[in-house]
Each structure stands twice: as structure tokens, then as C-alpha cells.
N, C-alpha and C positions, 0 to 999 in steps of 0.2 A: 747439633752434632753434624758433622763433616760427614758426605755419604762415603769419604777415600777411608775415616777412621770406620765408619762399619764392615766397608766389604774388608778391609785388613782384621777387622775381630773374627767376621765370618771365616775369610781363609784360613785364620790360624786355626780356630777351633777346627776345622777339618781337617788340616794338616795333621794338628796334633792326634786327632782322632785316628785316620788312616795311621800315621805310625805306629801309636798303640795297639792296633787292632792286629797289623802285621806279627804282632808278637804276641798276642793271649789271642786265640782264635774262638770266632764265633761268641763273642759278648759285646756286642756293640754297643748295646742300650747300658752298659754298666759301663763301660768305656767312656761314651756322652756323659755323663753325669758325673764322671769323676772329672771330664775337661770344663765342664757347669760351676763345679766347685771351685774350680782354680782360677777359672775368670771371675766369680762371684767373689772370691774373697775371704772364702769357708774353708771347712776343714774337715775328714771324712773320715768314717768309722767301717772299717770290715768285717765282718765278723762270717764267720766261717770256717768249716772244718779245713784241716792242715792237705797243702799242696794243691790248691785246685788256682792258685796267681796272684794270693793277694800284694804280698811284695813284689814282684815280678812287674803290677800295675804301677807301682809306684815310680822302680826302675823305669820304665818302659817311658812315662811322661817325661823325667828327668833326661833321661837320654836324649828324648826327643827336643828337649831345649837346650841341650849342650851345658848341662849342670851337675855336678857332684851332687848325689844322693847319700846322707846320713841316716843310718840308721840306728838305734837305740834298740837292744834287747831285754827288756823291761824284767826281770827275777827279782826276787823276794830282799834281797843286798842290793841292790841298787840305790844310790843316794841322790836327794836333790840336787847336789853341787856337779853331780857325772852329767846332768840332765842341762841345767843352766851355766854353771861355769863356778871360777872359784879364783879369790884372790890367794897370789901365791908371795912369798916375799923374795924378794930379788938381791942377791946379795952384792952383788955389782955395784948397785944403784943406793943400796939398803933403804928401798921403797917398797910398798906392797903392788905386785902387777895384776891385772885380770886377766885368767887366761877363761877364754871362754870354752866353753859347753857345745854337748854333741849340738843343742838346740839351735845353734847357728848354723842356719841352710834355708836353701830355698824353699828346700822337699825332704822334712823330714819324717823315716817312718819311724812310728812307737809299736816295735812288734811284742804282741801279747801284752798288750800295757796291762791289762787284770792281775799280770801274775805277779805285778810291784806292789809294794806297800802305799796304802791311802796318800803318806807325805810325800812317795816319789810321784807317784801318778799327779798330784797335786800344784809339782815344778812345773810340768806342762802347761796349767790353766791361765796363769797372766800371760805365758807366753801367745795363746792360742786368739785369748782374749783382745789384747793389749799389743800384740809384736813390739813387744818388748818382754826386758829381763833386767828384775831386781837385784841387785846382790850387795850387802853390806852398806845399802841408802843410795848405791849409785844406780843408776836407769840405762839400760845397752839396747840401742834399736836395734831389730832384727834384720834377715835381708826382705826386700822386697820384690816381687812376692814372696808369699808364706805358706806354705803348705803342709799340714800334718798331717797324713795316713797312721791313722791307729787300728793294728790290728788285734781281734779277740779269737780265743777258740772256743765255741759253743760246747764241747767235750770237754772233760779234764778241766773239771771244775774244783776237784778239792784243792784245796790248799790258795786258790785265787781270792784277790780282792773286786768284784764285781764293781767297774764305774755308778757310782750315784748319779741316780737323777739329773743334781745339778750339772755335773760333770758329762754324761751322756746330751743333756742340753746345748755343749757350749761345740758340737758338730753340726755343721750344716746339714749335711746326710746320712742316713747308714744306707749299705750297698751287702749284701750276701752274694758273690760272685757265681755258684753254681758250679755244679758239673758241668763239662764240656758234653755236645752233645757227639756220637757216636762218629760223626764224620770229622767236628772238630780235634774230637780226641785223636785220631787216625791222623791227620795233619800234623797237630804236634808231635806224634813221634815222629812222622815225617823230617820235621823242622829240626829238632835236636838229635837225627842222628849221625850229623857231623856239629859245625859249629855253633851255638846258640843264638837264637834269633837276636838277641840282644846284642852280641857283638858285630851284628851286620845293618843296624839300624842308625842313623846318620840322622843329626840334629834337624830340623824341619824350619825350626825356627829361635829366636833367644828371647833371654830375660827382656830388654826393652820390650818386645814385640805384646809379651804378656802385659808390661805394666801398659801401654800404649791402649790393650784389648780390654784390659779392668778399667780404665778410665772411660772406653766409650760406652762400656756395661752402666757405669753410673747415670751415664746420662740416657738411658733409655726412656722414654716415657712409659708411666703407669699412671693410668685414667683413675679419677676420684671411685670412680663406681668400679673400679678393678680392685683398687686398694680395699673398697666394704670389703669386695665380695673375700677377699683375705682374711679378713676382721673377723666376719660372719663365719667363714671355714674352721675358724683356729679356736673362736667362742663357743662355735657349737661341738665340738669333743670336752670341753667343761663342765655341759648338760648331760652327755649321752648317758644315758643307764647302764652300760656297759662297760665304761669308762670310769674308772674310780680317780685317776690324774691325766687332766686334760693339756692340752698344749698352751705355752708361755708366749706372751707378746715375743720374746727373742725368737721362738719359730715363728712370726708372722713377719720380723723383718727377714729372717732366714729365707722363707719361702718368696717375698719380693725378689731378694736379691738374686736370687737362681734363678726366677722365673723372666728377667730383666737379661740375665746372659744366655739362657734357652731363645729368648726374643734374638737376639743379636745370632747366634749358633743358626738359627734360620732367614736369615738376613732383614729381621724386623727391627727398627727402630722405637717400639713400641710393643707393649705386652697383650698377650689376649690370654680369655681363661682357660684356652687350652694347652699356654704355659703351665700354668700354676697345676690343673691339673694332672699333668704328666708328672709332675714336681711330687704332690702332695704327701704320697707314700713314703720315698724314700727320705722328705723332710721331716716327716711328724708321726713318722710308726714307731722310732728311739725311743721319742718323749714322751708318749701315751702308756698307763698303763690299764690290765683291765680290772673291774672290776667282777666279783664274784658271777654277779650275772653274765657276764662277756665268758669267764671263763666255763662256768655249767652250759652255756650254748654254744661252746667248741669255737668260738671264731677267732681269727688272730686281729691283732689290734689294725693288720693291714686292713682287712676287710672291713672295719668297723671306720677305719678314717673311707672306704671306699663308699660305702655306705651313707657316710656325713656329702661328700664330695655329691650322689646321688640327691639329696635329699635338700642340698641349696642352692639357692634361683641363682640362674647363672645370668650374670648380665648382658645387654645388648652394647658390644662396644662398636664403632664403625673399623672400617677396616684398615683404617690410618689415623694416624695419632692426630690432633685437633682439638 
């Protein structure tokens, strides 16, 4: 790795950072992890009660790289084909054309995607998977990058279809963005009571500069003995007594690969475990659930992956890759 292509990762992720942050105020630590995901290569679940910026997040990144932001309002009549696309026939030509789907974008959100039916929410998963889209035996790459922001509302549950398992799996993160704290909140009205911060926010950087930043993510180094200590992390919530579904080898490459662009985000060429743990939470609290004992001892599945993260030998790596 070129040290011109790191400090270029490093800048962007700040770049993008400071711009985001200009506009949802005081979340920074949720801010970093959604620009984590975007150089990583994942895909991020919000879930959270209504108005506190989860769309607004999504906006705000997209802006900030000078890209049209799709989004998708996920209701119970939603169809796969609004989601992926659909051949249509063309009578000009009298051939069938593809026209495609909301799901072609750089950054697209799935707001309230719970409250679509299992088969729409379902369009998503090659896409999310794979970037790509099947439709009628043909295959349509996606753009690249790829980002999906799926948002849920922890209220106003009747009538929803709650993501499964597998499906909640196939996110790199979930992020709960929070209430704004007292002084944030005072800002923002601040900020919108003329024009919206989002109309005054100016591209920082572009699509190359991303693809450019996920390529030198790739090549981060992570040391044999970082990679156990991933192995060991992700095995032992399998064990815990608390734990009745532990996390999947897919969080343990999930959690490399954030923890490899957290490395670059701080201008390391090279991962330490105080990537992965910063990481741990917001990769592997989705995918965990608890068992009986976890839930008669009040704890949330956070505390029980913080717990696991306490409880394994942390390796000695040097302080440069080698």
C-alpha cells in the first residue's frame, strides 16, 4: 500500500465525517461508523424512534459525495419488481427493455423496511449480498459503491414484518442514533430556522475518491493473531449462557472488514484490537440473541457481547504491521 493512497482514505473519511456532522449535530461516534461502513463495503440498519436523523444520515453522506440519494418507502403493497426493476415491452422496438429499480444507486435508503412483506424486503438481499440484480435469468451490476441504509421503528409494531435473522445478518452494523443532547438539540433549531443545513452543504469529495478509499481498506494488514482474536470473539457468544444465537462466521468477516477501515479512518495501515473493539457492538448486537437466562438478568445483548469482548485475551500485536 502506497502511504499517498492512505493518507487520501484518511482525508476522505474525515472530510466526509466533518460534513455529516455539520448537519446532524453532536453524533459523531454514529457518524464515524456509518463513514466505517461505507469504506468497508457493508451496509447499515438504524433503528430507531421517528425524527431524531436517521434519513437525514443518509442524505447528508450522499450530499456529501455529490450523489443522488434513492430512497425506497418500504408499506405492506410494495413489490419486488418497484425494489429491483422490471422488464417492460417496448413497442417501438417490439423487444422486452429493463427498466430498472429504485435499488440502482450508490446510497440507497429502505425506510421502514419491516413494514414490507417478507418477499419485498427479500428484493433487497441479493442486492445487498451480491451488488447485483436478478431479474428474468438476466444479472445487472450495481453502482459502485453500494450502500444500503435500512431504516426500522422500534414502536408501531403491529402490523410489521420483523427482518429475520438471516436478513438482519446480512448488515454490517446497526447504529440507534439517539436523542440529540440539550445543547445539540438548541443548534438544530438553530440551523433550520432559515435554510436547511443540507441545502448548504457542498460535495467534500466523489464516487472515485470512495472507490479509490475501499481499495486501500482492502489492503490493510491484519496480523494472524488479530484475526484469532476475531475468531475467538465471534465463537465465544456461541458458548455464552445468555446467548441462545451466537454470531456467524459472516460477522467475523464483517467485523475484519470495519475494523481494517477504523485502521485507515486513523491513519493506520494495519489493524489493532482496539479497532475491532470499538467495532464489536455495533457489528454483533443485531445478530445475537438472548437466551432466557440473559433475559431474567436484564442485560441487553450489548452488554453481554461487552462482556465476551472483557473476558478475551487480547493479543500483543507490535505497533506496526510486520
Amino acid at each position: 500500500m502506497e502511504d499517498s493512497d492512505l493518507q487520501h482514505a484518511h482525508d476522505l473519511a474525515a472530510a466526509l465525517t466533518r460534513a455529516t456532522a455539520s448537519v446532524i449535530e453532536g453524533k459523531n461516534e454514529v457518524i464515524e461508523v456509518a463513514v466505517t461502513v461505507l469504506l468497508a463495503g457493508g451496509h447499515l440498519l438504524l433503528e430507531d424512534v421517528p425524527g431524531v436523523g436517521k434519513t437525514t444520515l443518509a442524505k447528508a453522506l450522499a450530499q456529501a459525495l455529490g450523489i443522488p440519494m434513492r430512497r425506497i418507502q418500504f408499506t405492506p403493497d410494495l413489490l419486488p419488481s418497484d425494489v429491483t426493476g422490471v422488464n417492460v415491452f417496448d413497442p417501438a422496438t417490439g423487444a422486452f427493455r429493463f427498466r430498472p429499480g429504485a435499488i440502482f444507486a450508490h446510497i440507497v435508503v429502505c425506510d421502514e423496511i419491516n413494514r414490507a412483506s417478507p418477499k419485498a424486503q427479500s428484493a433487497v438481499l441479493e442486492s445487498m449480498e451480491e451488488a447485483q440484480v436478478s431479474v428474468d435469468g438476466e444479472t445487472y451490476p450495481l453502482p459502485n459503491p453500494f450502500l444500503v441504509v435500512a431504516t426500522q421503528n422500534p414502536l408501531e409494531m403491529e402490523g410489521t414484518y420483523p427482518l429475520p435473522e438471516a436478513q438482519r445478518d446480512r448488515f454490517m452494523a446497526r447504529l440507534a442514533i439517539g436523542y440529540p443532547s440539550a445543547e445539540a438539540e438548541a443548534a438544530l433549531l438553530e440551523q433550520h430556522s432559515g435554510t436547511s443545513p443540507l441545502a448548504r452543504l457542498d460535495p467534500v469529495a466523489t464516487v472515485q475518491d470512495v472507490q479509490r478509499a475501499a481499495t486501500t481498506v482492502q489492503g490493510v494488514y491484519a496480523a494472524p493473531a488479530l484475526r484469532h482474536y476475531i475468531v475467538n470473539i465471534v465463537r465465544a457468544t456461541r458458548t455464552h449462557p445468555e446467548l441462545r444465537l451466537g454470531a456467524s462466521p459472516r460477522a467475523g468477516l464483517h467485523l475484519l472488514r470495519a475494523a481494517r477501515a477504523a485502521a485507515v479512518m486513523s491513519g493506520r495501515a494495519h489493524v489493532l484490537p482496539d479497532d475491532v473493539q470499538q467495532l464489536a457492538v455495533a457489528v454483533l448486537e443485531h445478530r445475537v440473541l438472548l437466551a432466557a437466562q440473559g433475559r431474567l438478568s436484564g442485560r441487553s445483548p450489548a452488554e453481554v457481547i461487552a462482556q465476551v469482548l472483557g473476558s478475551t485475551p487480547v493479543p500483543a500485536l507490535r505497533s506496526t504491521a510486520g
